[in-house]
Backbone as a printed PyTorch tensor [residue, N CA C, xyz], in Angstrom:
tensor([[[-47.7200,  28.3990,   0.6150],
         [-47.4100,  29.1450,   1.8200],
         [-46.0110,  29.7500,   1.6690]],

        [[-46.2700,  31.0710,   2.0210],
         [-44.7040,  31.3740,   2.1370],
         [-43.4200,  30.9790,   2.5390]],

        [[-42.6020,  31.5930,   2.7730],
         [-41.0880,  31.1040,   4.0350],
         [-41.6460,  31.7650,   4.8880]],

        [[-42.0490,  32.8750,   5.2220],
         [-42.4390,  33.9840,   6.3030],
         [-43.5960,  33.0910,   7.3930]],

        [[-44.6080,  32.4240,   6.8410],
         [-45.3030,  32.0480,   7.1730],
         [-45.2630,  30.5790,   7.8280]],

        [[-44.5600,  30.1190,   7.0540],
         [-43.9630,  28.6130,   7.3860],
         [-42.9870,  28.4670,   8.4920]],

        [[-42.0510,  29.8540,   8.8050],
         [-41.1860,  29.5050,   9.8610],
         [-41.8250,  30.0610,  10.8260]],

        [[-43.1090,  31.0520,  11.0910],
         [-43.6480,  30.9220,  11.7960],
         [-44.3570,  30.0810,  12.5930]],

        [[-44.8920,  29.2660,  11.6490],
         [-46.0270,  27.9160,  12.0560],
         [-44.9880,  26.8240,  12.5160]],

        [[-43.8030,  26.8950,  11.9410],
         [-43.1840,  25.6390,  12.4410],
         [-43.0010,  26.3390,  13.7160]],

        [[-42.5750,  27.5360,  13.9610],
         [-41.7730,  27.6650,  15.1190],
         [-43.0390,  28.0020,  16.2470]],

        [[-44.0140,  27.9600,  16.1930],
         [-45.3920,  27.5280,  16.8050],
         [-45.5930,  26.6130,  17.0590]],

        [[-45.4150,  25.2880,  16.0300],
         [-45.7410,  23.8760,  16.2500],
         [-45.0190,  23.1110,  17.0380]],

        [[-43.4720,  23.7300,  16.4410],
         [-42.0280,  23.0900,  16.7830],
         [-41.6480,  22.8810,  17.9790]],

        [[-41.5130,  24.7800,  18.0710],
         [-40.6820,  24.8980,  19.0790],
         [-39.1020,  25.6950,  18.6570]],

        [[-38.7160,  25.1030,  17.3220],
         [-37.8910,  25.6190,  16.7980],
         [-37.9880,  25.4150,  15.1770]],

        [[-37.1600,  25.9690,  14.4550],
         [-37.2340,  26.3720,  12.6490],
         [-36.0370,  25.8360,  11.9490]],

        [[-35.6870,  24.8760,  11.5750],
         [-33.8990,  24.8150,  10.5280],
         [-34.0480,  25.4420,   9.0170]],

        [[-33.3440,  26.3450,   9.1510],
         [-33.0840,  26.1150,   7.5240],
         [-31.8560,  26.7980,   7.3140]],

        [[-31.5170,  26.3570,   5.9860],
         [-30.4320,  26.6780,   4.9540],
         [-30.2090,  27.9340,   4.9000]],

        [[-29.1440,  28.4170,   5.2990],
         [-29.0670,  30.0640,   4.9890],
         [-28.5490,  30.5940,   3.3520]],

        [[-29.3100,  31.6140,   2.6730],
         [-28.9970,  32.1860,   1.7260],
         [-28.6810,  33.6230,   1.5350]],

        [[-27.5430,  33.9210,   0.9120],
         [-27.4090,  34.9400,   0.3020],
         [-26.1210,  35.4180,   1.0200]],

        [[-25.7070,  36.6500,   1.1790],
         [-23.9470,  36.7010,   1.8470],
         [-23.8690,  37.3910,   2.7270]],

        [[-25.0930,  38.2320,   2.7600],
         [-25.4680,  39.4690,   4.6850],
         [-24.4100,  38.9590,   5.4420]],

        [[-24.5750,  37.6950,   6.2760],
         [-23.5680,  37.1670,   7.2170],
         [-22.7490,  36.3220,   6.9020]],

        [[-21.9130,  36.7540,   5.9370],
         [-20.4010,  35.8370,   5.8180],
         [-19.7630,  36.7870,   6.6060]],

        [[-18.7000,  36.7370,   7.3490],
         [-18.2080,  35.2330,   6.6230],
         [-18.1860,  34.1340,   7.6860]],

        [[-19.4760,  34.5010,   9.1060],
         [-20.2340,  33.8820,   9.3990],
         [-20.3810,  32.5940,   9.0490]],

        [[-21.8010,  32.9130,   8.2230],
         [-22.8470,  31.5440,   6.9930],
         [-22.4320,  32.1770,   6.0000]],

        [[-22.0930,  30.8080,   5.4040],
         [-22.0750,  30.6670,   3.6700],
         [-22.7710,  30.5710,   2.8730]],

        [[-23.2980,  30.8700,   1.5690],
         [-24.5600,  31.1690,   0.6460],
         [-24.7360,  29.4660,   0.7280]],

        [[-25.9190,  29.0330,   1.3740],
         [-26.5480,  27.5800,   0.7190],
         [-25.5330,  26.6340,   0.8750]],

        [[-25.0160,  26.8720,   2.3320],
         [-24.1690,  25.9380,   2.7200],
         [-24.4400,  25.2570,   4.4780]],

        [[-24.6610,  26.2850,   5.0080],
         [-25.0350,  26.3600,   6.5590],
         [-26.2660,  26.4680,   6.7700]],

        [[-26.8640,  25.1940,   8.0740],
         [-27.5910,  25.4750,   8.4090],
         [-27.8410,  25.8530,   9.5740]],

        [[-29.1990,  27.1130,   9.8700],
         [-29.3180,  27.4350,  11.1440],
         [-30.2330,  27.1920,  11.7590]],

        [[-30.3490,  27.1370,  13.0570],
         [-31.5380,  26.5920,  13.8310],
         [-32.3290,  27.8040,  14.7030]],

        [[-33.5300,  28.0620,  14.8910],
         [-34.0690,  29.1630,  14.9970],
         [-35.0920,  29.1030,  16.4090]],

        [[-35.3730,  29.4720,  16.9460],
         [-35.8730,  28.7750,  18.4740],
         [-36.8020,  30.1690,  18.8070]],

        [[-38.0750,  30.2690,  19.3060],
         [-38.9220,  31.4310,  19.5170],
         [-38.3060,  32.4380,  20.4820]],

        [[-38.3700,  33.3890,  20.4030],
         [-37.9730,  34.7200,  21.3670],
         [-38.8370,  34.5670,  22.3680]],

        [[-37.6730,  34.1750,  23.5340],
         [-38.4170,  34.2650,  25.2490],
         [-38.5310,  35.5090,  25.9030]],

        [[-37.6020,  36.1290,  25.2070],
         [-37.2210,  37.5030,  26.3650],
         [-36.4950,  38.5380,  25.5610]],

        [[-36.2300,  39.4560,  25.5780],
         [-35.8570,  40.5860,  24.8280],
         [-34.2250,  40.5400,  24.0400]],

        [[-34.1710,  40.7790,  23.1880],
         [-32.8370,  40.3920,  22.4020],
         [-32.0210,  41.0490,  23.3370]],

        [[-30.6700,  40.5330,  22.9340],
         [-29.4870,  41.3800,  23.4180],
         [-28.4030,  41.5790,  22.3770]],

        [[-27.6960,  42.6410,  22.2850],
         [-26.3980,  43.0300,  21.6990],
         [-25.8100,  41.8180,  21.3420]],

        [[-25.5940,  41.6780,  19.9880],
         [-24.9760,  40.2260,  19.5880],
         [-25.8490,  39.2430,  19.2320]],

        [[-26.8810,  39.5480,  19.9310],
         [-28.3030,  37.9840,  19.2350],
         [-28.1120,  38.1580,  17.5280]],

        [[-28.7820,  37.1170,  17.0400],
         [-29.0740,  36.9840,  15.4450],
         [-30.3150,  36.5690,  15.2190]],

        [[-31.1050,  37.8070,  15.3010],
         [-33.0230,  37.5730,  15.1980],
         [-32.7930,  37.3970,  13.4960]],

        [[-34.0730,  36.1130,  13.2050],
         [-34.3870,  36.2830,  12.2360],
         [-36.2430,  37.0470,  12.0810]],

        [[-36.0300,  37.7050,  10.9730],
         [-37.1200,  38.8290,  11.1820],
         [-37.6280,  39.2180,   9.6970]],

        [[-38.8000,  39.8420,   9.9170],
         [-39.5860,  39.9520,   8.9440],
         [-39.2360,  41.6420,   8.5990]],

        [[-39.0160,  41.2930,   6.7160],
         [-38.6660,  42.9540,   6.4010],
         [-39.5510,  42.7970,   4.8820]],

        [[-40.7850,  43.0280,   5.0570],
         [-41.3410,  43.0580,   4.1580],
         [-42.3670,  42.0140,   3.8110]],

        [[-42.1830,  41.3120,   2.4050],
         [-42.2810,  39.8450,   2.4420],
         [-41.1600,  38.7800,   2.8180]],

        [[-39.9100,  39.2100,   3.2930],
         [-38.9460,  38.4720,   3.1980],
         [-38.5850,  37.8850,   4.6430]],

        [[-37.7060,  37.3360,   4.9400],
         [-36.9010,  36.4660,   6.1550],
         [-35.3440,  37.3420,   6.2010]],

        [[-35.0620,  37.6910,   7.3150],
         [-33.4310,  38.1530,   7.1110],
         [-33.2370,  37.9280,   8.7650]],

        [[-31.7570,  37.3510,   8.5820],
         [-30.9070,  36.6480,   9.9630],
         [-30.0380,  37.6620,   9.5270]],

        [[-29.7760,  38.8750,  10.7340],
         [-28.8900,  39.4980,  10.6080],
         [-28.7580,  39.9510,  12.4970]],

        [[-27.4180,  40.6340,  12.6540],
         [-26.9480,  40.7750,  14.1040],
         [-27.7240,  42.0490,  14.4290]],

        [[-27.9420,  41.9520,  15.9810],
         [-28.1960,  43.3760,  16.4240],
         [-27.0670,  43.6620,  17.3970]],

        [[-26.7200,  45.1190,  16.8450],
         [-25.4860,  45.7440,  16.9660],
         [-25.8310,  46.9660,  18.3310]],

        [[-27.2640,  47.3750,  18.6230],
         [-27.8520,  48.0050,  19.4970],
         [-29.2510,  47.6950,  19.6720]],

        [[-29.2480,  47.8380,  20.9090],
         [-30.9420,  47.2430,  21.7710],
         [-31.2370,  49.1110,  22.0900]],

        [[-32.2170,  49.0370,  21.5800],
         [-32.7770,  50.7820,  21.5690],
         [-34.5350,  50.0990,  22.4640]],

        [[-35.0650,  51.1450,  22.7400],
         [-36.2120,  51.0000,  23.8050],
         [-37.4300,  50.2640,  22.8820]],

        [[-37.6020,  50.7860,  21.4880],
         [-39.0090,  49.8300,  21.0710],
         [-38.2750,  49.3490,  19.9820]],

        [[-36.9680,  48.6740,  19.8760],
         [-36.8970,  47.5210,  19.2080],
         [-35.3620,  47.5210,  18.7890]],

        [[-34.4290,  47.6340,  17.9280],
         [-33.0240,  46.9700,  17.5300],
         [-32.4630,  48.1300,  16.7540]],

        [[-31.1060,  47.7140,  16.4850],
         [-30.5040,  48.7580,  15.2850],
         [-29.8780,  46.9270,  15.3500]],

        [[-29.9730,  46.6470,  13.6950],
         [-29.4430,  45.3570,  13.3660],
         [-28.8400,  45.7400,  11.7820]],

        [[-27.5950,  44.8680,  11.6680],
         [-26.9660,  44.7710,  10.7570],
         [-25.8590,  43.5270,  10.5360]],

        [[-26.5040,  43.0130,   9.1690],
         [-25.4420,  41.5200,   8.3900],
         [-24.2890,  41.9570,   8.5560]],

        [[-23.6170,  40.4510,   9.2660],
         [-22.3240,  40.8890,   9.2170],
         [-21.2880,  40.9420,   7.6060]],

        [[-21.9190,  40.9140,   6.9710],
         [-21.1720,  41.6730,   5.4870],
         [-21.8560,  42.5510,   5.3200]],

        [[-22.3390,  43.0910,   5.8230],
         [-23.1090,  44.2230,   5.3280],
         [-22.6820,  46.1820,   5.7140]],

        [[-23.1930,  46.8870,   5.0940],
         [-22.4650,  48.6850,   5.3320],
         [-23.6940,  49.3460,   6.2400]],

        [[-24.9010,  48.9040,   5.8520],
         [-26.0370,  50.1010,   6.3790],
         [-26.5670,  48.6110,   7.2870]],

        [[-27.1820,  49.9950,   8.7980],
         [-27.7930,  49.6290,   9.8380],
         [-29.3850,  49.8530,   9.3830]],

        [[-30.0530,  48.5920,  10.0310],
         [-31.8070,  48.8240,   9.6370],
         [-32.2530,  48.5640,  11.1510]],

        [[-32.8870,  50.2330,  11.2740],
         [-33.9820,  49.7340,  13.0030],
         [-35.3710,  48.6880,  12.6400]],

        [[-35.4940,  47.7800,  13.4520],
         [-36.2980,  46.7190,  13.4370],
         [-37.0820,  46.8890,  14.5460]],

        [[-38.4500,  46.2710,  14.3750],
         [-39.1410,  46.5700,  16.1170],
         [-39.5830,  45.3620,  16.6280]],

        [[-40.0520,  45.1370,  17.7380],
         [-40.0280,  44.0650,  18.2530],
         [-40.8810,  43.1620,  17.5500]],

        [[-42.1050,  43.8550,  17.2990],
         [-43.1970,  42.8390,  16.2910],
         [-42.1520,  42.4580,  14.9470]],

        [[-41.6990,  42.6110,  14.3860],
         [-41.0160,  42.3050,  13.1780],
         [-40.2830,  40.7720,  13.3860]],

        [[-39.6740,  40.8320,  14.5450],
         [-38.9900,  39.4240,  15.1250],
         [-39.7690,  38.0140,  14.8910]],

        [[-39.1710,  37.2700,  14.8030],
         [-39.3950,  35.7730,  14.6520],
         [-39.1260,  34.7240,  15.6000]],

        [[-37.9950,  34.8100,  15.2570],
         [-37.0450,  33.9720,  16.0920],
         [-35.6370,  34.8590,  16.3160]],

        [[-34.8030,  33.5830,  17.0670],
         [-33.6660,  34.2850,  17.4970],
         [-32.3150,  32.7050,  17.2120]],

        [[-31.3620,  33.0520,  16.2450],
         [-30.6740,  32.1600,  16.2470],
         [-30.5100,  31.3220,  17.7690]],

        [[-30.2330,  30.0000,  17.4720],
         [-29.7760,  29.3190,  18.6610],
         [-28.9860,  28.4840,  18.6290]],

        [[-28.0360,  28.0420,  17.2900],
         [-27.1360,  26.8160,  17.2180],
         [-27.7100,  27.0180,  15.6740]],

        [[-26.3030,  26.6040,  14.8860],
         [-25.9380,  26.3040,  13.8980],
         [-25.0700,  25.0810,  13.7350]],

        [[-25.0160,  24.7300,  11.9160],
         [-24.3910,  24.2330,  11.4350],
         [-23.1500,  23.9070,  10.5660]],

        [[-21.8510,  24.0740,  10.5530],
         [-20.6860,  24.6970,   9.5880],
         [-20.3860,  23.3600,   9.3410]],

        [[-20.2610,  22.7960,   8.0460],
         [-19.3580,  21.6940,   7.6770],
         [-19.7820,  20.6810,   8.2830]],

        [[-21.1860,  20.6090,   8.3240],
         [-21.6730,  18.9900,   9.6640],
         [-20.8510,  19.5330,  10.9230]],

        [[-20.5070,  20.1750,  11.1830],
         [-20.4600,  20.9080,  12.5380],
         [-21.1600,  21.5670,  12.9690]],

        [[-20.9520,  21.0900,  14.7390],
         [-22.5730,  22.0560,  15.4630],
         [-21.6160,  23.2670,  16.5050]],

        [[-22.4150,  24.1200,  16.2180],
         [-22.0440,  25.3930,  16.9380],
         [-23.2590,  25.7770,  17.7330]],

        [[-23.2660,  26.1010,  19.1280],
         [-23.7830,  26.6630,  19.4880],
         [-24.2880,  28.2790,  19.9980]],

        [[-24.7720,  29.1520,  20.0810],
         [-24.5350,  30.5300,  19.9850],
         [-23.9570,  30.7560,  21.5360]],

        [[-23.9960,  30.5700,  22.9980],
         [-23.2850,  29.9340,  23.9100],
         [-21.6950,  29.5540,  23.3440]],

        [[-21.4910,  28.7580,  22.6630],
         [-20.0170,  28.6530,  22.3570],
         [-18.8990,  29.8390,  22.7370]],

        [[-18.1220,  29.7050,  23.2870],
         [-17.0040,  30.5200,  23.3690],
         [-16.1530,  31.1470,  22.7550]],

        [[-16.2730,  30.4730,  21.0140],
         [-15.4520,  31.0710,  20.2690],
         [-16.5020,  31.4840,  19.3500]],

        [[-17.5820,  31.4370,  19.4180],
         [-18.7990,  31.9160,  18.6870],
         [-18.9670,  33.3680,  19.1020]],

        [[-18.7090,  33.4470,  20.9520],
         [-19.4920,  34.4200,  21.6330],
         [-17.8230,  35.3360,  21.0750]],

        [[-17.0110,  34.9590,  21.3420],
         [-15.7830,  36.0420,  20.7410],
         [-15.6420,  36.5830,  19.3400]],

        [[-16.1700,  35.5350,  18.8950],
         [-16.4130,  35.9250,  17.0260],
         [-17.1140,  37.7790,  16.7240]],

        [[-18.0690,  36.9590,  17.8370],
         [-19.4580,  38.2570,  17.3920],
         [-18.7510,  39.5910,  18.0020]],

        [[-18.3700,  39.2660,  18.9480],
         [-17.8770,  40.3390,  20.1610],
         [-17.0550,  40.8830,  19.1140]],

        [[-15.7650,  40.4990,  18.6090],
         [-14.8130,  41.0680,  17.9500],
         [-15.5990,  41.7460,  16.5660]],

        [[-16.1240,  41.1820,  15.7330],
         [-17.2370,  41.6310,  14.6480],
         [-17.6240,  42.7950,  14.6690]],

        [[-18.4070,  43.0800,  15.9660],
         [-19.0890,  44.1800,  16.1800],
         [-18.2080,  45.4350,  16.2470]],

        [[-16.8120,  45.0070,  17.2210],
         [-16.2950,  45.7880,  17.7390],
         [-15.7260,  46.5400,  16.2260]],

        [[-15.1550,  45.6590,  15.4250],
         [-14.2270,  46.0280,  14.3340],
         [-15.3650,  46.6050,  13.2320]],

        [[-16.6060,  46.8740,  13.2980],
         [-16.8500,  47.3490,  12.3690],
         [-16.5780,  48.8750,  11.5820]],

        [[-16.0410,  49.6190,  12.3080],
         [-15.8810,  50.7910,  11.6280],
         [-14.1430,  50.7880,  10.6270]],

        [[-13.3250,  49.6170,  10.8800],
         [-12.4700,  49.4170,  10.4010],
         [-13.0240,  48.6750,   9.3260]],

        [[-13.5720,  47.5760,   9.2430],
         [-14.0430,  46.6950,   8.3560],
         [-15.1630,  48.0340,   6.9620]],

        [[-15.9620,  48.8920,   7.4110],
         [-16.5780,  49.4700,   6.6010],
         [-15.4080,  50.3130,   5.8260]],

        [[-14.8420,  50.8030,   6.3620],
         [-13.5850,  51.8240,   5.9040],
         [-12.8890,  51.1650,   5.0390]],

        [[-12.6320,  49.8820,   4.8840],
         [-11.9300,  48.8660,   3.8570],
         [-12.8540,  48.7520,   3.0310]],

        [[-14.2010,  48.3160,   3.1890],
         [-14.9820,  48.4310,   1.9600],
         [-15.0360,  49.4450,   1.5410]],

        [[-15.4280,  50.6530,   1.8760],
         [-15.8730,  52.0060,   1.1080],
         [-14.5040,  52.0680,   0.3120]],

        [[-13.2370,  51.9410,   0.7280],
         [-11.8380,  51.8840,  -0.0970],
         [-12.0050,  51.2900,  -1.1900]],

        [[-12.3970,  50.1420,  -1.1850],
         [-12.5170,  48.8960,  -2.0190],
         [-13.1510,  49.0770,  -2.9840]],

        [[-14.4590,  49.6550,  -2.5010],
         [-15.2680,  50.0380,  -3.7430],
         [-15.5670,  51.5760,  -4.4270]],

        [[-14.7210,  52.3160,  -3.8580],
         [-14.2030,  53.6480,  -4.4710],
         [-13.5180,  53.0380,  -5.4920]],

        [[-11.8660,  52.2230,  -5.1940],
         [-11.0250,  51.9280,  -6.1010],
         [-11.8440,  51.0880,  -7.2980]],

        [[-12.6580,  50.4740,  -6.9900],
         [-13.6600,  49.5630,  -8.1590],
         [-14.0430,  50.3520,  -8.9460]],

        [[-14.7400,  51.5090,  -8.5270],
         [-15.8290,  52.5100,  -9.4180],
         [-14.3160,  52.9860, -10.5250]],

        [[-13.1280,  53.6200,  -9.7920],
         [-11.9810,  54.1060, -10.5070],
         [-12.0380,  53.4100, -11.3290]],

        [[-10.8810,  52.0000, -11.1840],
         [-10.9150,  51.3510, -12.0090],
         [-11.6760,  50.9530, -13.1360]],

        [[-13.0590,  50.7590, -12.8680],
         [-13.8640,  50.9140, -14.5480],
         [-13.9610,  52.1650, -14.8140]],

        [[-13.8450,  52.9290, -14.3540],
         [-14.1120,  54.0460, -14.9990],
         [-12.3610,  54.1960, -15.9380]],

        [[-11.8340,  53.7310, -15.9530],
         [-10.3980,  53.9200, -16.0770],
         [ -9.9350,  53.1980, -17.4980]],

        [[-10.9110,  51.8010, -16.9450],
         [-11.2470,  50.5550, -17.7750],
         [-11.9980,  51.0600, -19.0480]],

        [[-13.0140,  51.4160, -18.9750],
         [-14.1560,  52.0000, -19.7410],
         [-13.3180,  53.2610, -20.5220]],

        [[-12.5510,  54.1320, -20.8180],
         [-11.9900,  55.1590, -20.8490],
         [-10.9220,  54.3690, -22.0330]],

        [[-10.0600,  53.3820, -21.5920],
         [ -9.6630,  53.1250, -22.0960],
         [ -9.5870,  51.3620, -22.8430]],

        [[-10.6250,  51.3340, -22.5630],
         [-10.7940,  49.5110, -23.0460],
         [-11.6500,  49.7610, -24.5930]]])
């Protein structure tokens, strides 16, 4: 059985889904295969700031929605540059409490709910540092390569 399929059925059986988050979409958030998150069924329509986990393909991805549009999301990892519209069928679940360091966070939390708030807000500063970042990267090998 898949992951796709399995966090469905649990979160059918359950009630709710844990698992291990992978890969770096939301650092600096969750850490690659360090944090775990807890996943609870969608009661009612996301809002600005939720963290649906959702189906993009064959895969699972926990990433933020940054806009609630009429038939479904504009969502994007918080490490991440490009926005992906998602629709409501695609949804799974919806974060509900995590884990950092054997620490419990709840998405309710106060410094959770400011985290995201500020996140969102700063993203056009935060992309502008990457696109910098990785202009100067491409230079640099190319610079490297030229003369190495």
């Amino acid at each position: 059985m898949n992951d796709r399929l399995a966090a469905e059925q649990v979160l059918k059986e359950k009630g709710f889904f844990v698992k291990t988050t992978a890969g770096i979409s939301m650092k600096p958030l969750f850490r690659d295969r360090c944090d775990r998150v807890v996943i609870k069924p969608v009661t009612q329509r996301l809002k600005k700031y939720d963290v649906p986990l959702y189906r993009r393909g064959d895969e699972l991805v926990l990433h933020r929605v940054i806009e609630v549009k009429g038939d479904g999301y504009v969502i994007c990892g918080d490490n991440c540059v490009n926005f992906e519209d998602v629709k409501d069928e695609q949804i799974i679940g919806v974060l509900s409490e995590f884990y950092r360091k054997n620490k419990h966070y709840s998405v309710e939390h106060r410094g959770y709910k400011l985290y995201s708030r500020i996140w969102v807000a700063i993203y056009p500063v935060r992309m502008f540092f990457k696109r910098v970042r990785g202009r100067a990267a491409k230079i640099y090998h190319k610079l490297w390569r030229k003369n190495g």
